[in-house]
C-alpha positions as CSV (number, residue, x, y, z in Angstrom):
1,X,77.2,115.6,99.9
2,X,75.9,113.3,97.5
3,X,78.2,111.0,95.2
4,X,77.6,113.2,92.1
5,X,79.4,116.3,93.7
6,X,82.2,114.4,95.9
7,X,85.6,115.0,94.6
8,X,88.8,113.2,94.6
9,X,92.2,113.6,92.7
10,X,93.3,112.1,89.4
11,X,96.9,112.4,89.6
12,X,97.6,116.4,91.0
13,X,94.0,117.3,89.7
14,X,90.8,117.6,91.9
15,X,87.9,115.5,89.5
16,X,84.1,114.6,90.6
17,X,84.4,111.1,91.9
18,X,82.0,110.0,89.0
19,X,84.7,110.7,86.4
20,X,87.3,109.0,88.1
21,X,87.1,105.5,87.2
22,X,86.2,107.1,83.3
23,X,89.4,108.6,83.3
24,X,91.8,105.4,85.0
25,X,90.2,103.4,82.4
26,X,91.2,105.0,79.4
27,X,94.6,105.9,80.9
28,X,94.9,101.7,81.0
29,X,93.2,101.2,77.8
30,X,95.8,103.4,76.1
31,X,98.8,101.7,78.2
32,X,97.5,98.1,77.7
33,X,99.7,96.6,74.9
34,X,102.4,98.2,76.6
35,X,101.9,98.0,79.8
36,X,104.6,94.9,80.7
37,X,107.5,96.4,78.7
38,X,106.9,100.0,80.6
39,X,107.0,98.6,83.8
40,X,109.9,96.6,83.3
41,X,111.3,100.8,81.8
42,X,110.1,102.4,84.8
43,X,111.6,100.3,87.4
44,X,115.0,98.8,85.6
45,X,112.5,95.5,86.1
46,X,113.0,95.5,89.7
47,X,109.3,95.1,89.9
48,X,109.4,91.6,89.2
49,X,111.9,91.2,92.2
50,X,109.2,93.0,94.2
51,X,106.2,90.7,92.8
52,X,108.7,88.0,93.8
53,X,109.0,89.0,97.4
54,X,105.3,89.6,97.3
55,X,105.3,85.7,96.8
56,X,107.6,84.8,98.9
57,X,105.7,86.9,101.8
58,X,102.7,85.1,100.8
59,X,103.4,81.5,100.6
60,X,100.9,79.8,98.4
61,X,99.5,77.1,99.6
62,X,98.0,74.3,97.5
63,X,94.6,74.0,96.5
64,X,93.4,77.6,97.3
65,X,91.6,80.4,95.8
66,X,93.1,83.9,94.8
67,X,91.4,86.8,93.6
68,X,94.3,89.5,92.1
69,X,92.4,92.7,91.8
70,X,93.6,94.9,88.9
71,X,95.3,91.9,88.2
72,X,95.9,92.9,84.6
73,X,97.9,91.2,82.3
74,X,98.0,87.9,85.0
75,X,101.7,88.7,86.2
76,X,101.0,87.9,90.2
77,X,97.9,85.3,89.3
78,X,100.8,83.2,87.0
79,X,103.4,83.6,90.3
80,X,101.3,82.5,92.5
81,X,99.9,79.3,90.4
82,X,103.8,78.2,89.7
83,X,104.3,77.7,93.6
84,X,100.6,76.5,94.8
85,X,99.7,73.2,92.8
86,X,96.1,72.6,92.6
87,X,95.3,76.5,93.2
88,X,92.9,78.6,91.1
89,X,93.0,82.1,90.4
90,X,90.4,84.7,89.1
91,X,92.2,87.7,88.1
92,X,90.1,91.3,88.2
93,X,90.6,93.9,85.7
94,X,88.1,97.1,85.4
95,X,89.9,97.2,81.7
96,X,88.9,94.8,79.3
97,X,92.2,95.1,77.3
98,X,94.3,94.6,79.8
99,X,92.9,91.1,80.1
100,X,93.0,90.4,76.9
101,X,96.8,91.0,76.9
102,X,97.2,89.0,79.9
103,X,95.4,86.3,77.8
104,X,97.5,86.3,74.8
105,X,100.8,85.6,77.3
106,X,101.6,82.0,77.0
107,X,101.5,81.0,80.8
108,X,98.0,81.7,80.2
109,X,97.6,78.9,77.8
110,X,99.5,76.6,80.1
111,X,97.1,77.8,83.3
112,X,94.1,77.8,81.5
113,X,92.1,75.8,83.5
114,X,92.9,77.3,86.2
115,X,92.2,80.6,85.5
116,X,89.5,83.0,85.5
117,X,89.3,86.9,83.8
118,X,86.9,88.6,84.9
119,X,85.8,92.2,84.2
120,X,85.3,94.0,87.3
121,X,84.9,97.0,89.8
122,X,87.4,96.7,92.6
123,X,84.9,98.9,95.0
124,X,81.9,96.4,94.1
125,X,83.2,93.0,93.4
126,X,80.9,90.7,91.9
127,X,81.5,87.8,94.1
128,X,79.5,86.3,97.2
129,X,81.0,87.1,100.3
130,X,83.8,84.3,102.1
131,X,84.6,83.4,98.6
132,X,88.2,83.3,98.4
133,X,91.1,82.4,100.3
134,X,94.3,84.9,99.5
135,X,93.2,88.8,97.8
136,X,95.9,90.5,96.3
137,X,96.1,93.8,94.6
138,X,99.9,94.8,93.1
139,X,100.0,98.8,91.9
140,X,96.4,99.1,91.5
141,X,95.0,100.3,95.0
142,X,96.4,103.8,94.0
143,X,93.7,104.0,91.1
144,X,90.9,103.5,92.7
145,X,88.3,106.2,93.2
146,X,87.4,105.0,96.9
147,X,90.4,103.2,98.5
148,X,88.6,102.1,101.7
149,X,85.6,101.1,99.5
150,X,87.6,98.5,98.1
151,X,89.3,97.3,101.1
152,X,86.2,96.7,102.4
153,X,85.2,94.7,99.6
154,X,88.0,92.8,100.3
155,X,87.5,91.9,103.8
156,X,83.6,90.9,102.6
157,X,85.0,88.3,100.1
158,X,87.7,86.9,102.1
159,X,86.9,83.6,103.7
160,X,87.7,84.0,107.5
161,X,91.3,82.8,107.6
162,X,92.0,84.9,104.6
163,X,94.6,87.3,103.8
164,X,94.9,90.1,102.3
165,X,98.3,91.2,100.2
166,X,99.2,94.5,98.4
167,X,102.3,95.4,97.0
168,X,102.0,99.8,95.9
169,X,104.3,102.2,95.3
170,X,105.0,104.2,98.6
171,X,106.9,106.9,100.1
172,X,111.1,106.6,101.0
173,X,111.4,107.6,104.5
174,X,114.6,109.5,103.6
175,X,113.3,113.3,102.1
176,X,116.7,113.7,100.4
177,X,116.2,110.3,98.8
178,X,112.3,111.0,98.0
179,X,113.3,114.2,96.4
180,X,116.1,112.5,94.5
181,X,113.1,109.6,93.4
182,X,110.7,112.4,92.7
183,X,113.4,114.1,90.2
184,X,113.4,110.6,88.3
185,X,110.0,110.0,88.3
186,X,108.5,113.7,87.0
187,X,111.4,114.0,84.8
188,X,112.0,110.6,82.9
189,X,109.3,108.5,82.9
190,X,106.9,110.5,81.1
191,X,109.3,110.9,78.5
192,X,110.0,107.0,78.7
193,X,105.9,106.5,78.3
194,X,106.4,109.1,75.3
195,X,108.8,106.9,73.9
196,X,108.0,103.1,74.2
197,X,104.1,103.5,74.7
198,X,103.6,107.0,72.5
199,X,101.7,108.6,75.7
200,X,103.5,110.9,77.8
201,X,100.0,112.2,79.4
202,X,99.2,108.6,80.8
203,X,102.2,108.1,82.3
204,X,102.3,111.7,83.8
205,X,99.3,110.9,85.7
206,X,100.4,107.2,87.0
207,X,103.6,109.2,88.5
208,X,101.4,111.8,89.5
209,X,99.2,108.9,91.3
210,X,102.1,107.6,93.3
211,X,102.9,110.6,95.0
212,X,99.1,110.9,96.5
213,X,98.9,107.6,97.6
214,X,99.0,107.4,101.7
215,X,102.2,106.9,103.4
216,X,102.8,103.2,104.7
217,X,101.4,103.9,108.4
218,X,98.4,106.1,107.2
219,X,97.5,102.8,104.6
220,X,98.0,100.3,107.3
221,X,95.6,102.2,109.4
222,X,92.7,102.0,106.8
223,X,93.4,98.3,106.3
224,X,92.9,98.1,110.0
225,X,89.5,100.0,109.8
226,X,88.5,97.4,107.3
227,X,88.4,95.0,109.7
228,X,91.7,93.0,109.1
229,X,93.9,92.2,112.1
230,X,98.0,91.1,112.0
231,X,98.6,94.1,109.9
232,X,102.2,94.3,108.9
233,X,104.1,96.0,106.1
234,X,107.8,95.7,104.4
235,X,109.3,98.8,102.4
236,X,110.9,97.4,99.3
237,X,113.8,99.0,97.7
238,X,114.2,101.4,100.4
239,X,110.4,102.3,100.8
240,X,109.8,103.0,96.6
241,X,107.7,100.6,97.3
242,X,105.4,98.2,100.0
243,X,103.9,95.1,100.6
244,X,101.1,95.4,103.3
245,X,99.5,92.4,104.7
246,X,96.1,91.3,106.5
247,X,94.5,88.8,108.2
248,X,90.8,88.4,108.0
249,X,90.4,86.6,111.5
């Protein structure tokens, strides 16, 4: 089967692999100016508790090199600069505006220099390989067209001694609670991205996008095949979300 006629899902519908990224894109072009004040809607701004923890988890160390894939508007690349004097981060965006949003915040002006924005494909990063020393990716694995593709990618340009971090949406191990989630998230936050971003359709597919994302066992396993050892995860507010992390060894 060539890559022409593969298939994958966008959201709960089956699309040719080569639309995919097409479709993601303008789904976060539309979102972009947005995007911060939905997810602070979405998740009664518990996700900044979440990219919190992420940090925490991670303890930046001084002087080191992160690349934060589908880094967007700079939100984990700015964390993890406050705590690691000396560090440098390139953030990764496959969507133009989102970087320019993420440039227009004002920690951006105060990190300047030590910041890159870089547009990029998470599943062929434009990097030489043992380039960085942290990779992080926070609720963008879900949107990419070939998940394993791009934790491959991130094994290849993680020095040896690297980690590897990624905080996604995930399942509750409770199926009255997940129902209870699901009945929040198909019936309110559509309307919400009606409402603050004037896009219901966008917002339909990113809740959509969560619920075909791989349990947190099933995603550990495919970090594993990419070759990262020490693999661990965390549920986060009861399991709505995850924080997996990998050692490149």
């Amino acid at each position: 089967m060539t890559e022409d006629t593969r298939s994958t899902h966008f959201g709960f519908q089956t699309v040719p692999e080569a639309e995919k990224a097409g479709m993601v894109h303008g789904v976060f072009t539309r979102v972009a100016s947005k995007y911060d004040v939905m997810n602070d809607a979405m998740s009664l701004g518990i996700h900044r508790i979440w990219k919190d923890a992420m940090m925490d988890w991670l303890a930046p160390r001084p002087g080191t090199k992160l690349l934060d894939v589908a880094g967007g508007t700079g939100d984990v690349s700015f964390r993890y600069l406050k705590r690691a004097p000396g560090a440098h981060a390139t953030v990764l965006d496959m969507t133009e505006s989102m970087l320019i949003e993420g440039r227009q915040r004002a920690e951006a002006d105060s990190m300047a220099e030590r910041l890159n924005w870089v547009v990029g494909d998470a599943m062929a990063l434009p990097f030489a390989a043992n380039s960085f020393d942290v990779y992080t990716i926070s609720f963008g694995i879900r949107n990419v067209t070939r998940v394993q593709d791009a934790l491959n990618e991130a094994y290849r340009v993680l020095r040896p001694g690297g980690r590897l971090m990624v905080l996604e949406f995930s399942q509750i191990p409770n199926d009255l609670m997940q129902k209870a989630y699901d009945l929040y998230s198909f019936n309110v936050i559509p309307v919400m991205g009606q409402m603050i971003a004037g896009d219901r359709d966008s917002y339909q597919y990113l809740v959509e996008s969560i619920r075909k994302f791989p349990d947190q066992d099933s995603f550990a396993a495919m970090i594993r095949k990419a070759g990262f050892e020490q693999v661990k995860y965390r549920n986060l507010t009861m399991g709505i979300a995850a924080l997996h992390s990998g050692w490149k060894i």
